[in-house]
DRENPA-3360 file (N, C-alpha, C; in nm, 2 decimals, always signed):
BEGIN
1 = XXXXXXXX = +0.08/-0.12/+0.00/+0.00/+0.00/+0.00/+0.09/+0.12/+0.00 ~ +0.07/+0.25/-0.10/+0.13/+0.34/-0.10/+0.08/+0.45/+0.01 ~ +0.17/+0.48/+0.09/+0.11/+0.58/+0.20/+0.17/+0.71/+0.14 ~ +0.26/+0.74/+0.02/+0.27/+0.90/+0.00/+0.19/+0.99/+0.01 ~ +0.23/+1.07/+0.04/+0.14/+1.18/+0.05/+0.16/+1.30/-0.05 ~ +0.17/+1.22/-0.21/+0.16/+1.25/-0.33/+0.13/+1.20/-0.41 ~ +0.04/+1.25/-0.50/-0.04/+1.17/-0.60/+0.06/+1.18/-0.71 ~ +0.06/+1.04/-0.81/+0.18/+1.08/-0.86/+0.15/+1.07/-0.99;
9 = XXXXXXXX = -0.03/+1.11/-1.05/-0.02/+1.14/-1.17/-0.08/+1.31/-1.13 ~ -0.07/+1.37/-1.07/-0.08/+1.50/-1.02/+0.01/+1.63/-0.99 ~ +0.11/+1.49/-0.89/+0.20/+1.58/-0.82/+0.19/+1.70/-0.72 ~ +0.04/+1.66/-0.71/-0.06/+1.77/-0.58/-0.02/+1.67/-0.47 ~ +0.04/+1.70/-0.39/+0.01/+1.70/-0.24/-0.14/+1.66/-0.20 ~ -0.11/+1.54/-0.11/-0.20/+1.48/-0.09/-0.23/+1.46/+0.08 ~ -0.33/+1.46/+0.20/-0.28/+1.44/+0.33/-0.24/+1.27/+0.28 ~ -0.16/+1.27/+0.44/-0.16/+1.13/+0.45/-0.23/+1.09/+0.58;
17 = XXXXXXXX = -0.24/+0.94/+0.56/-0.33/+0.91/+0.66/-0.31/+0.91/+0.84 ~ -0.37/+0.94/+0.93/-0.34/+0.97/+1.05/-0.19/+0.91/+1.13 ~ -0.20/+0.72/+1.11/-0.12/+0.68/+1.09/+0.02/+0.72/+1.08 ~ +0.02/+0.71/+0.95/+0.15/+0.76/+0.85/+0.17/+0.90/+0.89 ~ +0.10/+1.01/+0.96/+0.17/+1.15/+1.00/+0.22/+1.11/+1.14 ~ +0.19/+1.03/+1.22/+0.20/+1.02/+1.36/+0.35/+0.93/+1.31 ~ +0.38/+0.84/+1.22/+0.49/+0.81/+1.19/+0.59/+0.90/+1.14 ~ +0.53/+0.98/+1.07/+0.63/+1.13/+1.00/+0.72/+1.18/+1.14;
25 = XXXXXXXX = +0.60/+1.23/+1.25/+0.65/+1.31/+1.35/+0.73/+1.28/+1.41 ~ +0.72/+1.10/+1.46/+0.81/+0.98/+1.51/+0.98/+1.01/+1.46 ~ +0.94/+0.98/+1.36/+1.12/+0.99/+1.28/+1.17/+1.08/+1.28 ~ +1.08/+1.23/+1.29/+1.15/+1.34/+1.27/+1.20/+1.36/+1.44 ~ +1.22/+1.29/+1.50/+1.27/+1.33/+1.66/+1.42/+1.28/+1.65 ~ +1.49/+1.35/+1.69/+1.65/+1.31/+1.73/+1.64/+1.16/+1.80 ~ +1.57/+1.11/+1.93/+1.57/+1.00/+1.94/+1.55/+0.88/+1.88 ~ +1.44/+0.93/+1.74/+1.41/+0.82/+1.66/+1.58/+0.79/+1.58;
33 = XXXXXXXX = +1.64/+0.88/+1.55/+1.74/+0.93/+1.46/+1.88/+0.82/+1.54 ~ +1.89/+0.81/+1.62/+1.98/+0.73/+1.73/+1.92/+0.58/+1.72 ~ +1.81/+0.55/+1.72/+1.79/+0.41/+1.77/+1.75/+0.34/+1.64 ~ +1.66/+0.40/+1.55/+1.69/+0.33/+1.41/+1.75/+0.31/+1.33 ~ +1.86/+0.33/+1.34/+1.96/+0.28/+1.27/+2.05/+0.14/+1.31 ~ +1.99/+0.11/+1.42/+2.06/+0.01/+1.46/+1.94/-0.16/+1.45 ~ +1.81/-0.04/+1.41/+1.74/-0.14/+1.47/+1.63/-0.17/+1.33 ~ +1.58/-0.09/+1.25/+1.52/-0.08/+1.13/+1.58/-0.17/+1.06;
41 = XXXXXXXX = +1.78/-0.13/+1.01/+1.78/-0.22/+0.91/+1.81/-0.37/+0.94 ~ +1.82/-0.42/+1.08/+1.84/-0.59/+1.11/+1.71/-0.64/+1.11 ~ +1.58/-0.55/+1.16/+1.50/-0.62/+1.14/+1.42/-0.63/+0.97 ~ +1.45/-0.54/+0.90/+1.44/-0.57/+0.73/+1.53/-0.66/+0.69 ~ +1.64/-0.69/+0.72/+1.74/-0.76/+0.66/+1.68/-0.90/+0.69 ~ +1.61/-0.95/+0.85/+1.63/-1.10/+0.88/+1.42/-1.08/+0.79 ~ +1.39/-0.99/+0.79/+1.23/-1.03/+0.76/+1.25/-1.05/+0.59 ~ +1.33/-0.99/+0.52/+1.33/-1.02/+0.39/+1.42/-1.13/+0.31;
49 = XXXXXXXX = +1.52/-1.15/+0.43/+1.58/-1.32/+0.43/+1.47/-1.41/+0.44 ~ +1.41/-1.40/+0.54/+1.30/-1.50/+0.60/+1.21/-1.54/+0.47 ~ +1.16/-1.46/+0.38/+1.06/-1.47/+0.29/+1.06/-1.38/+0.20 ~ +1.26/-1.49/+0.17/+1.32/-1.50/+0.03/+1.29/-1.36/-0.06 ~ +1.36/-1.23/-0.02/+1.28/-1.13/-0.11/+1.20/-1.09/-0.09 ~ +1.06/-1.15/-0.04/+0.91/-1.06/-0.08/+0.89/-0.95/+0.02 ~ +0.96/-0.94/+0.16/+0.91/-0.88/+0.22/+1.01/-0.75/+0.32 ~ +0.98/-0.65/+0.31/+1.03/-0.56/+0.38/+0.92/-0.46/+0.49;
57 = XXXXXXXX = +0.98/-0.48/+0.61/+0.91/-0.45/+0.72/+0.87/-0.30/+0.72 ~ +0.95/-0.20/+0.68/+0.95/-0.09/+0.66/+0.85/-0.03/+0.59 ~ +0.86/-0.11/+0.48/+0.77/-0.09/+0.34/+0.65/-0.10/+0.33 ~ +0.57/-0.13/+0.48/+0.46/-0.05/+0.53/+0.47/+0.08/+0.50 ~ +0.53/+0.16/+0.55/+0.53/+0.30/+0.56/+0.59/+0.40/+0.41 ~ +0.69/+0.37/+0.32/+0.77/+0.38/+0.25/+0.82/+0.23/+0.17 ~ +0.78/+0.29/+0.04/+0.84/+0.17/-0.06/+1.01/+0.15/-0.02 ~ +1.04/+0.02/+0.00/+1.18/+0.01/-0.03/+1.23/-0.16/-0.11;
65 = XXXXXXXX = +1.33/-0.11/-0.09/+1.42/-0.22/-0.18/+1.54/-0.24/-0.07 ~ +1.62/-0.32/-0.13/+1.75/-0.41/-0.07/+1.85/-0.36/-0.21 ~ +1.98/-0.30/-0.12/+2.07/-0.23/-0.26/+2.19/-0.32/-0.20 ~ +2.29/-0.39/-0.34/+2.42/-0.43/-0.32/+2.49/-0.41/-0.42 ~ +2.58/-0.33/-0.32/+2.65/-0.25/-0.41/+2.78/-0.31/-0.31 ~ +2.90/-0.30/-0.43/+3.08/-0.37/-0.36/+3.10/-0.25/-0.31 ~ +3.19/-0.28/-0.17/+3.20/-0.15/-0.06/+3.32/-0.07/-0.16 ~ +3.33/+0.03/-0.09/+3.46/+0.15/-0.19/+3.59/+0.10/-0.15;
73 = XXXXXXXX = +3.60/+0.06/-0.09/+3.76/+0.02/-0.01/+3.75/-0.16/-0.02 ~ +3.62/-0.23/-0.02/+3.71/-0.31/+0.00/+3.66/-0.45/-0.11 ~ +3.53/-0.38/-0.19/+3.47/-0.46/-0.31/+3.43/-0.63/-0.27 ~ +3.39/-0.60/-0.12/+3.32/-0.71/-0.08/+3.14/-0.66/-0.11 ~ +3.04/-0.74/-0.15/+2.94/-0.73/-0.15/+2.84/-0.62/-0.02 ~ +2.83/-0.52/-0.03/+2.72/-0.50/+0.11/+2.65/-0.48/+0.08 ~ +2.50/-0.52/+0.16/+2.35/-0.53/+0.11/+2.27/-0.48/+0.21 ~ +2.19/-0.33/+0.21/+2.12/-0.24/+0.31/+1.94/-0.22/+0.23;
81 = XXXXXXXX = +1.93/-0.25/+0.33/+1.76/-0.19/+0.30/+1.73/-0.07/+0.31 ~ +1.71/+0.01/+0.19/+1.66/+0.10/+0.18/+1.52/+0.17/+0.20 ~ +1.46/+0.28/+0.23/+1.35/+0.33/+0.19/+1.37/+0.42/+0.00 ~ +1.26/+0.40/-0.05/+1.30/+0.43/-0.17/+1.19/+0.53/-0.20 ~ +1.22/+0.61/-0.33/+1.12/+0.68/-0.42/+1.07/+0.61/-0.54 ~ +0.99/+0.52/-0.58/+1.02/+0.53/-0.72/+0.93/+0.62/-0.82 ~ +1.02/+0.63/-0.96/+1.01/+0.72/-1.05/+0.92/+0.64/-1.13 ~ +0.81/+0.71/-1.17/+0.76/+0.69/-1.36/+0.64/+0.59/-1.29;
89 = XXXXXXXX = +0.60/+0.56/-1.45/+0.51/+0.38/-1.40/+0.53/+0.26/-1.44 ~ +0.69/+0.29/-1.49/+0.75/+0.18/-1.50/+0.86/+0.15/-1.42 ~ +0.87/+0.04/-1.36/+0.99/-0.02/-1.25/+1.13/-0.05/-1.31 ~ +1.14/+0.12/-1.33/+1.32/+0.12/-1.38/+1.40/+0.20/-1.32 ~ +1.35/+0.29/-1.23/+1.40/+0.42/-1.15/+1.36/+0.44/-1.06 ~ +1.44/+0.44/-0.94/+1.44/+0.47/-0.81/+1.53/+0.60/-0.77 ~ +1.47/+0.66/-0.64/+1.53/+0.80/-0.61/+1.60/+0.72/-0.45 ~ +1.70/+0.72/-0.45/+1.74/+0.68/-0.30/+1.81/+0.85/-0.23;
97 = XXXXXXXX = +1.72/+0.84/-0.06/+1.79/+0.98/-0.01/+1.90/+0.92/+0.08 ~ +2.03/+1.00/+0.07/+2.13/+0.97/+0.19/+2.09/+0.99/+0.31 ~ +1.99/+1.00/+0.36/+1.95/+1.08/+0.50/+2.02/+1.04/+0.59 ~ +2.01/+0.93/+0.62/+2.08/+0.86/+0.74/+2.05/+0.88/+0.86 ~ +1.88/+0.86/+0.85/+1.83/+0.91/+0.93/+1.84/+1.04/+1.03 ~ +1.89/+1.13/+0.96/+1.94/+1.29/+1.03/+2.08/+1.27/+1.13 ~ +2.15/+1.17/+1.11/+2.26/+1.17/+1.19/+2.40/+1.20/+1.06 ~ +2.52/+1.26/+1.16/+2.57/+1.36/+1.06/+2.66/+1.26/+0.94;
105 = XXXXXXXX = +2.72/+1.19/+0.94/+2.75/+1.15/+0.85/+2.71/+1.10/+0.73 ~ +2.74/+1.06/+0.63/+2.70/+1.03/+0.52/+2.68/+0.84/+0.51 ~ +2.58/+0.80/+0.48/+2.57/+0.65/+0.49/+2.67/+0.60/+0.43 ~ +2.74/+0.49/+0.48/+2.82/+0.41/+0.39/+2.76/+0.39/+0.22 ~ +2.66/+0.32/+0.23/+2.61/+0.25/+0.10/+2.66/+0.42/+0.01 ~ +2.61/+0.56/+0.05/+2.63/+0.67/-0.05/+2.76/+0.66/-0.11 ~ +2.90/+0.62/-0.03/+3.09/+0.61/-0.11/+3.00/+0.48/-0.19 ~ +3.02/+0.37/-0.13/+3.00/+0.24/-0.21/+2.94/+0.26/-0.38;
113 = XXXXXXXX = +2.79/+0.33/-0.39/+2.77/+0.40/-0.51/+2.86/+0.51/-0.58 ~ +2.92/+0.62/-0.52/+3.01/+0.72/-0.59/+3.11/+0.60/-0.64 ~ +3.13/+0.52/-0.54/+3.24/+0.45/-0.56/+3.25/+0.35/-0.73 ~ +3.16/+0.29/-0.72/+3.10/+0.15/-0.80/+2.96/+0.18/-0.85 ~ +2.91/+0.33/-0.91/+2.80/+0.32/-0.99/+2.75/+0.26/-1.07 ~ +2.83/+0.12/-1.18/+2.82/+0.05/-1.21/+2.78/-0.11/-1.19 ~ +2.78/-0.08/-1.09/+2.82/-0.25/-1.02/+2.71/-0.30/-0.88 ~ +2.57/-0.20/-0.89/+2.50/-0.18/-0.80/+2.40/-0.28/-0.83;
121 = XXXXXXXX = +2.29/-0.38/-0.74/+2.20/-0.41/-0.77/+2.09/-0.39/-0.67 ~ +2.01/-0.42/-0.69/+1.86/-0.37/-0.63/+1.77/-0.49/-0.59 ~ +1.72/-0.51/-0.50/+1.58/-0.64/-0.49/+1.49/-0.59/-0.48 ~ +1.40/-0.58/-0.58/+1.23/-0.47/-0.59/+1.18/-0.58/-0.60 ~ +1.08/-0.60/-0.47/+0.97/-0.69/-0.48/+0.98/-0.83/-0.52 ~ +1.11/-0.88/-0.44/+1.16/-1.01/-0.46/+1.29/-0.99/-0.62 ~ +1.24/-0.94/-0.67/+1.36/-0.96/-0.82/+1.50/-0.90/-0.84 ~ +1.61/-0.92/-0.86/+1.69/-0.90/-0.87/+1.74/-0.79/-1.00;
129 = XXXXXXXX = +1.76/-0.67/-0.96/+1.77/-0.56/-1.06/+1.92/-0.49/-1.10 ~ +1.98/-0.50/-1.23/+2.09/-0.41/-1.20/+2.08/-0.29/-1.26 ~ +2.13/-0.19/-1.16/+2.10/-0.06/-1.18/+2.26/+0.00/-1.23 ~ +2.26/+0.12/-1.25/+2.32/+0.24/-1.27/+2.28/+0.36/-1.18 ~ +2.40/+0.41/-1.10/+2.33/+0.49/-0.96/+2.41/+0.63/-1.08 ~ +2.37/+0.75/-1.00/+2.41/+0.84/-1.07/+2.38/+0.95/-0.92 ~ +2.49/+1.03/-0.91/+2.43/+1.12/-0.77/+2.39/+1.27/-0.85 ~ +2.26/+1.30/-0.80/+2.17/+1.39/-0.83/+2.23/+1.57/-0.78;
137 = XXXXXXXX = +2.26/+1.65/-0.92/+2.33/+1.80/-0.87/+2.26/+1.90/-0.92 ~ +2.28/+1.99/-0.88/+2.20/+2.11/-1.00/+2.07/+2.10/-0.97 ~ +2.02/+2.19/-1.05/+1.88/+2.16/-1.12/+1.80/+2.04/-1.07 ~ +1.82/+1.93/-1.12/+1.73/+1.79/-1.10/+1.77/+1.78/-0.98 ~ +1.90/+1.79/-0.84/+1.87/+1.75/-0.75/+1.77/+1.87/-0.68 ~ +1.72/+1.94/-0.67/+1.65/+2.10/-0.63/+1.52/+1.99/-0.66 ~ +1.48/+1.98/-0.82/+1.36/+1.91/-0.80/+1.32/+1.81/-0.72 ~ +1.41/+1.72/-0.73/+1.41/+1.56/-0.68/+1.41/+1.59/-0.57;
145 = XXXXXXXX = +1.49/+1.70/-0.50/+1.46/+1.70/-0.32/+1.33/+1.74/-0.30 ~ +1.26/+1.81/-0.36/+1.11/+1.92/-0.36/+1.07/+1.79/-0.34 ~ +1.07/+1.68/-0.42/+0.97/+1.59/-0.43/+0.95/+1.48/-0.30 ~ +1.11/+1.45/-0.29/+1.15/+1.40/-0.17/+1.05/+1.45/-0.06 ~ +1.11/+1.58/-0.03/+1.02/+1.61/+0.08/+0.84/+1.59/+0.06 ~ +0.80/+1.65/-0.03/+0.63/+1.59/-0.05/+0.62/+1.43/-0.01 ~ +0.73/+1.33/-0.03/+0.71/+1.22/-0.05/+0.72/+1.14/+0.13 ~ +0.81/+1.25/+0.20/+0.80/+1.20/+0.28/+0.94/+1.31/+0.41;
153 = XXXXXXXX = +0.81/+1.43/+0.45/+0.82/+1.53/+0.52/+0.97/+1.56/+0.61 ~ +0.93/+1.41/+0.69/+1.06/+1.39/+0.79/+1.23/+1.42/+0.73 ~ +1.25/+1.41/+0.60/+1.36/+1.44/+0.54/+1.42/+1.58/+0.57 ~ +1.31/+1.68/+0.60/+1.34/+1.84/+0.58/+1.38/+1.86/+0.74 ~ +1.33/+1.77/+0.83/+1.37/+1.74/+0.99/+1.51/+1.69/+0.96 ~ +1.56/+1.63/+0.89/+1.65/+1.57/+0.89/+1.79/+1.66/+0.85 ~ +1.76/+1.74/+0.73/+1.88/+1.84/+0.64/+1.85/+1.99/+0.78 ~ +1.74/+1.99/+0.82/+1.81/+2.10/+0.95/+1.87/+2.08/+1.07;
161 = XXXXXXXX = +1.88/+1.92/+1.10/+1.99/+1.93/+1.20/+2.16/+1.86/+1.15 ~ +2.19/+1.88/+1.03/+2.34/+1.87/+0.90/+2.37/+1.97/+0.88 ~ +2.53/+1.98/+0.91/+2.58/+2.06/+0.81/+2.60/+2.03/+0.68 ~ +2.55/+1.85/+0.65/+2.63/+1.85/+0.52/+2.48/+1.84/+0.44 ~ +2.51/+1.84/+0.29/+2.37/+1.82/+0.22/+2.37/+1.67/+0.22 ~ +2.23/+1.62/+0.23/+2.20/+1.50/+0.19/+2.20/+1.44/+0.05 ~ +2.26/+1.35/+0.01/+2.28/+1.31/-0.10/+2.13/+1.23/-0.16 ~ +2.16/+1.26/-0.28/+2.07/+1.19/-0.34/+2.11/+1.14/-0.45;
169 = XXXXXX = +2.05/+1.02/-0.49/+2.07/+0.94/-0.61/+1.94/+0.87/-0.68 ~ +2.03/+0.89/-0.79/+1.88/+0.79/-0.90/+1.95/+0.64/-0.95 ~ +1.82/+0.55/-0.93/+1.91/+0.42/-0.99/+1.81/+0.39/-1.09 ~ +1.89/+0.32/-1.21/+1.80/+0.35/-1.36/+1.89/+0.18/-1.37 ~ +1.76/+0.11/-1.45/+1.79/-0.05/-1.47/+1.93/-0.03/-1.56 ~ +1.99/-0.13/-1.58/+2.15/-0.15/-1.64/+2.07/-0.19/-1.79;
% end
């Protein structure tokens, strides 16, 4: 079930459901920002092991996917669950945000992509996808963040407690 809170043959802002804002507010707290990161991606990782692909715990709230991409240093496989965007109405483009959940550094998986934009794959909905990451500047990242935040508020909580900008990327099928 899609909970954005954007229609996406519109692009009008949409509310979202009581739910889903009482989750917005949740994430946008410094506390949430500390404890989910330790704890979101083990429990997506063992729930979408469990049942082989189909399932991401998260993805209640926000579409996501599973990205592996070879680390930058050391080109061993690493595989993180993502929350995602995706683009169009066809399943070939995804918007991933660096957020990191508003803590200051930049996620690993963000080098691993600068690093190895080539060599990235995706599990959307059980299937194995190879992508092409590309990091979002200029112009299209301005839009892409506009959207980002319509898509999912708590991000704009997240770029005012950083000095750094949150990265964004697009992954487009190989």
């Amino acid at each position: 079930m899609d909970h954005s809170n954007t229609n996406p043959h519109s692009r009008v802002p949409v509310p979202a459901p009581r739910g889903v804002r009482l989750v917005q507010k949740v994430s946008s707290t410094r506390a949430f920002g500390r404890i989910a990161p330790h704890v979101v991606p083990a429990l997506d990782r063992a729930v979408h092991r469990l049942t082989r692909g189909k399932v991401l715990l998260s993805a209640w709230m926000l579409p996501g996917l599973v990205l592996t991409v070879p680390g930058a240093r050391t080109g061993r496989p690493r595989t993180t669950p993502l929350a995602c965007m995706p683009e169009g109405e066809v399943e070939g483009s995804w918007i991933l945000v660096g957020s990191n959940f508003g803590r200051p550094g930049h996620p690993a998986w963000t080098a691993n992509l600068l690093a190895r934009p080539d060599e990235a794959v995706v599990n959307w909905r059980g299937r194995d996808i190879p992508v092409r990451a590309s990091l979002l500047e200029g112009e299209d990242r301005e839009w892409v963040w506009a959207a980002a935040l319509a898509f999912w508020p708590p991000y704009a909580a997240y770029q005012r407690r950083l000095e750094r900008q949150i990265r964004l990327f697009r992954l487009e099928r190989r």
